[in-house]
One Martini backbone bead per residue (centre of mass of N, CA, C, O) as a GRO file, in nm:
protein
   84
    1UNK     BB    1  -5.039   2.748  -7.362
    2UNK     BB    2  -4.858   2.502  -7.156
    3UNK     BB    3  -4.885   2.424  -6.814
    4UNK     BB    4  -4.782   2.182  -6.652
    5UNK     BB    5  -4.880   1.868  -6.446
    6UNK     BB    6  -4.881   1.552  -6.349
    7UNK     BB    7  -4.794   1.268  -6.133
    8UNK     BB    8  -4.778   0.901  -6.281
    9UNK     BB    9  -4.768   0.823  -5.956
   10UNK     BB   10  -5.108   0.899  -5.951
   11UNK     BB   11  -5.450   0.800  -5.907
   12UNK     BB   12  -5.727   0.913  -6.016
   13UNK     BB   13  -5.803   1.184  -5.808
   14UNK     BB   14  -5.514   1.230  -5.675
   15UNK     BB   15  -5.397   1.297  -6.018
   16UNK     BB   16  -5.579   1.595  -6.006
   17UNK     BB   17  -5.441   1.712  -5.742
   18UNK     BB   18  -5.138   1.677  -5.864
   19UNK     BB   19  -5.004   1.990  -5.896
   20UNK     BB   20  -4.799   2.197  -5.978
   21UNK     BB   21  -4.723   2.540  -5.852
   22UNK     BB   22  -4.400   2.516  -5.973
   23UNK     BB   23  -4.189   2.505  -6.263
   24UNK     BB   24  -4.384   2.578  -6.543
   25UNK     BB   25  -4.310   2.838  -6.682
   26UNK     BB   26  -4.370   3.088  -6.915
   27UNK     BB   27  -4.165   3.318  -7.154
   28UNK     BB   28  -4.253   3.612  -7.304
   29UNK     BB   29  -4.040   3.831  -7.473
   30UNK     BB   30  -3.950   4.094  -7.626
   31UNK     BB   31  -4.073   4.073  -7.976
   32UNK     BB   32  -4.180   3.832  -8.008
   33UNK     BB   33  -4.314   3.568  -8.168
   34UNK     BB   34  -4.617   3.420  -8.241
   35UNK     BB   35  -4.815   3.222  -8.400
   36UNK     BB   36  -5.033   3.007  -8.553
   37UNK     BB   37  -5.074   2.706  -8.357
   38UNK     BB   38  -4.903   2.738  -8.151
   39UNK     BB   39  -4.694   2.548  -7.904
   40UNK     BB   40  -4.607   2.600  -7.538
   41UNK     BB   41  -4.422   2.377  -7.328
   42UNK     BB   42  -4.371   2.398  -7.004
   43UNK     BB   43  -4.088   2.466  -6.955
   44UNK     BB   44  -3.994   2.823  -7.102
   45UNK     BB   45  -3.864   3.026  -7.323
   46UNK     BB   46  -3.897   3.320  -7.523
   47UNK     BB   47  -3.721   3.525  -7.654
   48UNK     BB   48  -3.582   3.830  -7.786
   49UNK     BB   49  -3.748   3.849  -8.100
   50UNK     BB   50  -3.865   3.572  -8.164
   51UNK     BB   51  -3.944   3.279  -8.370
   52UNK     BB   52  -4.274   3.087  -8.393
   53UNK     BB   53  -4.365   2.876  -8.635
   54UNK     BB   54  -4.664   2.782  -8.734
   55UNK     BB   55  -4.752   2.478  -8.578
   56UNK     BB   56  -4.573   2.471  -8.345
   57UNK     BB   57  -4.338   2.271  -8.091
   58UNK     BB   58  -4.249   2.376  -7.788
   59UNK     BB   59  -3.974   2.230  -7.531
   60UNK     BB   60  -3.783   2.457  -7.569
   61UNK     BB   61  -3.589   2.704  -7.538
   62UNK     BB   62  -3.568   3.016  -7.731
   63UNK     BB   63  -3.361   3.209  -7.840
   64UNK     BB   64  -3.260   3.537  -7.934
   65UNK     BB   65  -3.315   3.563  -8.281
   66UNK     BB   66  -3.448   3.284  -8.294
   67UNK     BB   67  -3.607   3.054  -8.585
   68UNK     BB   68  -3.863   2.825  -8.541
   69UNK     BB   69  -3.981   2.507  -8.613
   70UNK     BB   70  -4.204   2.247  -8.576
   71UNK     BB   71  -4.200   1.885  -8.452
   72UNK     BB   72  -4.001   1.983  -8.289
   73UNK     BB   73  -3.862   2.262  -8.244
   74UNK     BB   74  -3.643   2.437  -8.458
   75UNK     BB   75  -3.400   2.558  -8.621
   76UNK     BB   76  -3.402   2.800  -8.915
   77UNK     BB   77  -3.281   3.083  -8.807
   78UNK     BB   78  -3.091   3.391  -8.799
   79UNK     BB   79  -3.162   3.681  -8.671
   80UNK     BB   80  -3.048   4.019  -8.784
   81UNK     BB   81  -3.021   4.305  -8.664
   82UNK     BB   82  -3.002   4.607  -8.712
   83UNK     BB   83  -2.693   4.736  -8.683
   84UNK     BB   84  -2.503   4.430  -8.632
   0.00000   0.00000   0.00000
């Protein structure tokens, strides 16, 4: 999981300090699934239910029941959960 950025019109010392402190959360929802070696690059939530296909790349919202994978991750397939 990584979140955060730094400034890119700050140089130097300056630039290791200009790191914003909010507005880069990642959320992850009740029963999603990451995989090994998911990268989640925030800002981004990934949805109740979802799977994370290993070795992706997520750099946006994941919607709940839906299954991404690749680089940059992308729908897979969507789950349709039982009784439904």
């Amino acid at each position: 999981l990584l979140t955060g950025s730094h400034d890119t019109n700050k140089f130097g010392k300056e630039r290791k300090q200009a790191v914003p402190h909010v507005g880069c959360d990642i959320v992850i929802r009740r029963g999603a699934w990451v995989a090994t070696n998911a990268i989640i690059l925030g800002p981004c939530e990934v949805g109740e239910n979802a799977v994370v296909a290993a070795g992706s790349v997520v750099t946006k919202n994941v919607p709940p029941y839906h299954m991404v994978g690749g680089s940059p991750a992308r729908l897979i397939r969507i789950i349709e959960p039982a009784g439904r």
